[in-house]
C-alpha positions as CSV (number, residue, x, y, z in Angstrom):
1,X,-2.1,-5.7,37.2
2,X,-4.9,-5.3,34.3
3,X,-7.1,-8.0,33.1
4,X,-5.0,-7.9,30.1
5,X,-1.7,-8.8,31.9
6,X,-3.5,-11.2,33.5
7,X,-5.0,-13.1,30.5
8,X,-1.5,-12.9,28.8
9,X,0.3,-14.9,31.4
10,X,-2.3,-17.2,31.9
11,X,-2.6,-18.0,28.4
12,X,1.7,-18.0,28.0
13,X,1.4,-20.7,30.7
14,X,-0.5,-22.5,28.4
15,X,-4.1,-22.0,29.6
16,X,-5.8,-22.7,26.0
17,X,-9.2,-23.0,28.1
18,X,-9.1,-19.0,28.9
19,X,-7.7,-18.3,25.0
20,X,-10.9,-20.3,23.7
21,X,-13.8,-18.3,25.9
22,X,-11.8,-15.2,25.3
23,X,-12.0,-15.8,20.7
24,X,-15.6,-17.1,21.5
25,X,-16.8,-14.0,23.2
26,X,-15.2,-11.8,20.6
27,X,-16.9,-13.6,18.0
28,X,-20.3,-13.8,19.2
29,X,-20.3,-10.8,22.0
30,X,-20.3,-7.5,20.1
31,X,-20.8,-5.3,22.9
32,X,-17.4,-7.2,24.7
33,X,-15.6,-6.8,20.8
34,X,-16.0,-3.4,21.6
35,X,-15.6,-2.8,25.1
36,X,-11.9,-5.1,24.8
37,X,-10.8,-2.0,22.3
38,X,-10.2,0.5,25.4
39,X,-8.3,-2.7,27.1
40,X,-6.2,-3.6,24.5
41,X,-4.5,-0.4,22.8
42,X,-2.0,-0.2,25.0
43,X,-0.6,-4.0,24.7
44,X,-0.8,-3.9,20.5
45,X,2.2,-3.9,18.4
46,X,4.6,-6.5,19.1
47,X,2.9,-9.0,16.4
48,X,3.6,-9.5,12.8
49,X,0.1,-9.7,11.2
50,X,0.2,-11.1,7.6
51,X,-3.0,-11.2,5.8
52,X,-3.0,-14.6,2.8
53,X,-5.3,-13.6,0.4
54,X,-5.7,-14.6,-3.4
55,X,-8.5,-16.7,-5.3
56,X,-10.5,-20.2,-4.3
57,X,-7.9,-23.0,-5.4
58,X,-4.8,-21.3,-4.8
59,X,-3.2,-23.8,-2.3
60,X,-4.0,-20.6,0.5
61,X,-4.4,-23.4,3.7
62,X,-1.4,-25.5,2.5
63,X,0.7,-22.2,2.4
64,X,-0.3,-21.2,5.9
65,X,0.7,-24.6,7.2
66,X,4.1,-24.9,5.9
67,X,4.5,-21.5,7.2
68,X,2.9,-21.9,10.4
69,X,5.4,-24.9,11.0
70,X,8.4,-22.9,9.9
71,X,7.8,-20.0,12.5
72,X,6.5,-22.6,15.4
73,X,10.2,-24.4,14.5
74,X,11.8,-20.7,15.2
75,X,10.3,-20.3,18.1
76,X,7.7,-17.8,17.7
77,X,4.2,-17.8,19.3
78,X,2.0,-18.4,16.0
79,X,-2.0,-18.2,15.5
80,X,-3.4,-18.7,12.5
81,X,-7.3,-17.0,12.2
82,X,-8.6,-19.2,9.3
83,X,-12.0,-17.3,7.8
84,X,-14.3,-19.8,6.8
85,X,-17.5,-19.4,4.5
86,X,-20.8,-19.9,7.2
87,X,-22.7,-22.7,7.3
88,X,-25.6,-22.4,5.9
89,X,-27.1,-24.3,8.6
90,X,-25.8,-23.0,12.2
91,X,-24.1,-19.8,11.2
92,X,-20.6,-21.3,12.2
93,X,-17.8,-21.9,10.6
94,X,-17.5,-24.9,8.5
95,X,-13.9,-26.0,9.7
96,X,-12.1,-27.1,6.7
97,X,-9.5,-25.5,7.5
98,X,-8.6,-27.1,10.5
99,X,-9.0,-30.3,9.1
100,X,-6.6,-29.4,6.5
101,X,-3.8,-28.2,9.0
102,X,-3.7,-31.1,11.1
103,X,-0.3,-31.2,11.1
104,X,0.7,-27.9,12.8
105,X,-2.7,-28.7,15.1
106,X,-1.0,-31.9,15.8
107,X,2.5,-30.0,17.2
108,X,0.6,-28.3,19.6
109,X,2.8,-25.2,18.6
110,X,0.4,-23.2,16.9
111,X,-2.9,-21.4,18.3
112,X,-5.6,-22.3,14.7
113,X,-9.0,-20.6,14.9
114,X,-11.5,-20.9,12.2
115,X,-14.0,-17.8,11.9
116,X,-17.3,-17.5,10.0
117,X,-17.9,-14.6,7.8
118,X,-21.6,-14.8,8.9
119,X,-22.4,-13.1,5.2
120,X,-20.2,-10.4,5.4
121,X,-19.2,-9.3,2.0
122,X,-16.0,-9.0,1.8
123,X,-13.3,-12.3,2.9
124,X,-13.0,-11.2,7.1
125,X,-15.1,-11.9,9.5
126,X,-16.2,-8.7,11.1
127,X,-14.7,-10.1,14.2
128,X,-11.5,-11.0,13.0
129,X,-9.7,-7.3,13.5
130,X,-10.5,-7.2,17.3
131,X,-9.4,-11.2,17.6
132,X,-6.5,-10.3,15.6
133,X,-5.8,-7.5,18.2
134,X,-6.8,-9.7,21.8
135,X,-3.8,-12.6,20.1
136,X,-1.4,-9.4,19.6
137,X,-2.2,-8.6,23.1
138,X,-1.9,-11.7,24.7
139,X,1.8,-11.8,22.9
140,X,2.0,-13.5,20.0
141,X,4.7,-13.1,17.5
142,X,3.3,-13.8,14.2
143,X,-0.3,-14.1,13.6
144,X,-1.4,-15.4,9.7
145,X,-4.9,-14.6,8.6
146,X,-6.2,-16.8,5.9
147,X,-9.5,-15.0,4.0
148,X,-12.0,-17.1,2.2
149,X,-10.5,-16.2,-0.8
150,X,-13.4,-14.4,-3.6
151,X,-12.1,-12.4,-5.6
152,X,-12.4,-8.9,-6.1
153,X,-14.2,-7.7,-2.4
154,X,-11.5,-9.1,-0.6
155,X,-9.3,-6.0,-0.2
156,X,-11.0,-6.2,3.2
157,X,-7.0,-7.9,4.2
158,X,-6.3,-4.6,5.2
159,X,-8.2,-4.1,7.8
160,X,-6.5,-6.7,9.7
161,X,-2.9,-7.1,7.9
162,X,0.5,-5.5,8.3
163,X,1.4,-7.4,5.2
164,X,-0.5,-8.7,3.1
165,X,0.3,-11.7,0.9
166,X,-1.2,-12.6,-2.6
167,X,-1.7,-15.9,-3.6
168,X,-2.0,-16.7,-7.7
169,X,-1.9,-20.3,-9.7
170,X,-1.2,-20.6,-13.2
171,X,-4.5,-20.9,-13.4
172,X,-5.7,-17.6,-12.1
173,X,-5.6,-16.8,-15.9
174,X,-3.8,-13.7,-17.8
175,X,-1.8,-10.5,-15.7
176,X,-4.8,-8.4,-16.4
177,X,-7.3,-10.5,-15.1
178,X,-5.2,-10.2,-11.8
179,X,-5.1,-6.7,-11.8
180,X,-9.0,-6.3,-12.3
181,X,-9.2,-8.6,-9.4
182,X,-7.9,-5.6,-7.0
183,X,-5.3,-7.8,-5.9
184,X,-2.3,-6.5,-7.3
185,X,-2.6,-3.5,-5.5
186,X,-2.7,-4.3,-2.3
187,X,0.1,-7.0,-2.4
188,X,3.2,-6.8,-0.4
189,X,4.2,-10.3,-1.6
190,X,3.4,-11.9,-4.3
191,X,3.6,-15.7,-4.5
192,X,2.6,-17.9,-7.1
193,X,1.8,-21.5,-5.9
194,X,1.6,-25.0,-7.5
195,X,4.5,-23.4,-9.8
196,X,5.3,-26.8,-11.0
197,X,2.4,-26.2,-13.2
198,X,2.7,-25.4,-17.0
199,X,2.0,-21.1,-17.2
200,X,4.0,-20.4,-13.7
201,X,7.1,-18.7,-15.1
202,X,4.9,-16.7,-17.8
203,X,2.6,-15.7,-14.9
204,X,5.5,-14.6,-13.0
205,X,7.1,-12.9,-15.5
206,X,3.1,-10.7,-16.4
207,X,2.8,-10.2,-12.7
208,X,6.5,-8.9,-12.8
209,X,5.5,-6.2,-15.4
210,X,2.6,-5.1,-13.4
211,X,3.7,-5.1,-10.0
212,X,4.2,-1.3,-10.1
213,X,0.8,-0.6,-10.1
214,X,1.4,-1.3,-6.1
215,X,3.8,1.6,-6.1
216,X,2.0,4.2,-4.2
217,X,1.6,1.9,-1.4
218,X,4.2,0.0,-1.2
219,X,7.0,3.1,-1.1
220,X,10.5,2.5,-0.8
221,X,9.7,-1.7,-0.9
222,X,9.6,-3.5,-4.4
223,X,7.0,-6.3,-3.9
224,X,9.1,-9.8,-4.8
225,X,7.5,-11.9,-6.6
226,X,8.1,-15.8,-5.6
227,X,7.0,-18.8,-6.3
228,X,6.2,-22.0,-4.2
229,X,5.0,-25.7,-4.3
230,X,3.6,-26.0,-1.0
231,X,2.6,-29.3,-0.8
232,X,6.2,-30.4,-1.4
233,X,7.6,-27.4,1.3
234,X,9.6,-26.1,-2.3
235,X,10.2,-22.1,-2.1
236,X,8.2,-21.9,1.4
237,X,11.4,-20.5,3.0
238,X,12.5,-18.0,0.8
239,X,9.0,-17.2,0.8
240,X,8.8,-16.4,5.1
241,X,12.7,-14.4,4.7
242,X,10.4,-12.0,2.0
243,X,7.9,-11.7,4.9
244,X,10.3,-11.2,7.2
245,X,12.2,-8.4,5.4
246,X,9.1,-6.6,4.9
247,X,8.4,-6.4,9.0
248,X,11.6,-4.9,9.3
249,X,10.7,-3.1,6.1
250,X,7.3,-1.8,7.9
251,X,9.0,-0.8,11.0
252,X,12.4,0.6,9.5
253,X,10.6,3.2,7.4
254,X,7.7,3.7,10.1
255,X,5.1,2.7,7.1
256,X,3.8,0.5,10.1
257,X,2.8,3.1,12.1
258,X,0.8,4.8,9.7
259,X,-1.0,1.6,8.3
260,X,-2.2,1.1,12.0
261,X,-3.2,4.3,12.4
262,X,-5.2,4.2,8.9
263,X,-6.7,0.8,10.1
264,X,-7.7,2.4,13.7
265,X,-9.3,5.6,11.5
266,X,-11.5,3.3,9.4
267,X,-12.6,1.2,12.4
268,X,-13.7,4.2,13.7
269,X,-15.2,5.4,10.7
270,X,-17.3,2.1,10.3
271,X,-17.9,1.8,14.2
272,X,-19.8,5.6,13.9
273,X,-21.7,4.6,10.7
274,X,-22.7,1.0,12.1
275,X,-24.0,3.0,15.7
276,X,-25.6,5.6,13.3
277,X,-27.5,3.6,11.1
278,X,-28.8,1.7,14.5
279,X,-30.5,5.0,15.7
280,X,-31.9,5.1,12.2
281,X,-33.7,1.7,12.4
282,X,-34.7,2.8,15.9
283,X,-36.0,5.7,15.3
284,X,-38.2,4.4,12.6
285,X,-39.4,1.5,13.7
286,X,-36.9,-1.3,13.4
287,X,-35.7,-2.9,10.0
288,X,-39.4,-4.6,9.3
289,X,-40.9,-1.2,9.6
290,X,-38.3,0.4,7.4
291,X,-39.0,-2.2,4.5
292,X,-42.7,-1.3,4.3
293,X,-41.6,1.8,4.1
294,X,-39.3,1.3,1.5
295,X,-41.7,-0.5,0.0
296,X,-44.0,2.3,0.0
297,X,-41.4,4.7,-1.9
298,X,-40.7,2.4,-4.6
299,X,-44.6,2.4,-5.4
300,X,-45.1,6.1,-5.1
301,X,-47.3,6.2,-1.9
302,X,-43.9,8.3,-0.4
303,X,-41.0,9.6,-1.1
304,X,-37.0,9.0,0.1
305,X,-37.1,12.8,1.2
306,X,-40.7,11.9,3.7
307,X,-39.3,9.1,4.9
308,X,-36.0,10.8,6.1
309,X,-38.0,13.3,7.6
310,X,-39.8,10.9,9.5
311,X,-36.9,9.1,11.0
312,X,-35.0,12.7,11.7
313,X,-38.6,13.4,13.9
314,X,-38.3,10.3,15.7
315,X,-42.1,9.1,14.5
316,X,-43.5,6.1,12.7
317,X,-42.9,4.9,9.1
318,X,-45.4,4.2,6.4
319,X,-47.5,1.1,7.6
């Protein structure tokens, strides 16, 4: 039996001591992130990843609760990876978001890990794919990932999501504000929350007229477009059937197949540049040598084309 089996049954039985060393190390051990990889391919599939993205204020943690209950209540094994900003301070995640789900922490029916972006641009923790992948491993059926929610950068959901879900309020302002955001393209579901506000059914009814912007990637699937009051529970149930139709959606038309298989190519793609520009900073010094010498082209004393040389040569930078 492989250490994978092994971890899966412990953690089935309940072992949320193992689950918690296992997320720590694949948050803060980048050389295990990447060894797990090999490990875990063959066990990845079985769990519905939705991605809940959309702008600060948008009732995102609220959503993921109600939902989070709603699954746990069906019986499915549910995580929900909650990206926080860092604190400025330790790094670390600043936890608000378990605070705010109390409720479903409270059940003891649903696995909640916060992340910290540690400064990465976009809304995802650069750890959150591989823990994404080690809690599809380890058999859980649904596994909701909450991003920090700003704006247009975070099309980074689909790294990590099978479907991804886009959070408005009336407030988000006007249809084409939206679409600048970069969100209406990458929806698969569009809700709009708090829609006992005044501007929810005109919202819906812009978003509506746009929605086939998302055409090219969303083939053969018309993205609904719902609306919710989640801190009342109001439309949160129509809102999980939508997700649910587009699993069977993703898997009925094998559109989940190739999204995985994009994902895996870009991870690859980023893994090589990431190793690549390593070697770079080696080979020239490290990142405080390569700043001098930046420092140096910007005030003439080199140029770009010398200092690419030098790092191709394997020698020492300006300074």
């Amino acid at each position: 039996m492989d250490r994978i089996e092994t971890w899966k049954q412990a953690v089935q039985h309940g072992d949320q001591r193992l689950l918690a060393r296992l997320m720590t190390r694949v948050e803060n051990d980048a050389t295990f992130r990447e060894q797990l990889l090999a490990h875990l391919l063959p066990h990845l599939g079985g769990a519905h990843r939705v991605g809940i993205t959309g702008p600060p204020g948008a009732g995102k943690s609220t959503l993921v609760n109600a939902l989070a209950l709603r699954y746990a209540r069906r019986g499915l094994r549910t995580a929900i990876l909650a990206v926080d900003p860092s604190s400025p301070f330790t790094g670390g995640a600043l936890l608000g978001d378990r605070v705010r789900m109390a409720e479903v922490q409270d059940l003891g029916k649903v696995y909640i890990r916060s992340m910290a972006t540690r400064g990465s641009l976009g809304g995802l923790a650069r750890a959150t794919i591989r823990a994404a992948d080690l809690l599809d491993a380890l058999g859980f059926d649904v596994i909701l990932v909450e991003t920090v929610g700003v704006g247009q950068i975070e099309v980074d959901v689909l790294e990590v999501a099978d479907t991804v879900l886009v959070v408005l309020v009336p407030e988000s302002g006007d249809s084409v504000q939206a679409m600048k955001a970069g969100l209406m393209e990458i929806a698969d579901v569009i809700v709009v929350n708090k829609a006992d506000r005044e501007g929810a059914e005109r919202l819906v009814r812009d978003i509506q007229l746009a929605r086939d912007l998302g055409a090219e990637r969303t083939q053969g699937w018309q993205v609904p477009v719902l609306t919710t009051v989640a801190l009342r529970g109001e439309g949160v149930d129509p809102l999980m059937e939508a997700l649910n139709r587009h699993w069977s959606h993703l898997k009925e038309s094998g559109e989940l197949e190739k999204r995985r298989k994009e994902r895996l190519w870009q991870e690859l793609e980023d893994q090589v540049r990431e190793a690549l520009w390593q070697r770079f900073l080696a080979r020239v010094g490290g990142e405080d040598a390569l700043r001098r010498s930046f420092e140096a082209v910007l005030s003439g004393e080199t140029t770009l084309e010398a200092l690419l040389a030098v790092a191709q040569e394997g020698g020492k930078t300006h300074g």
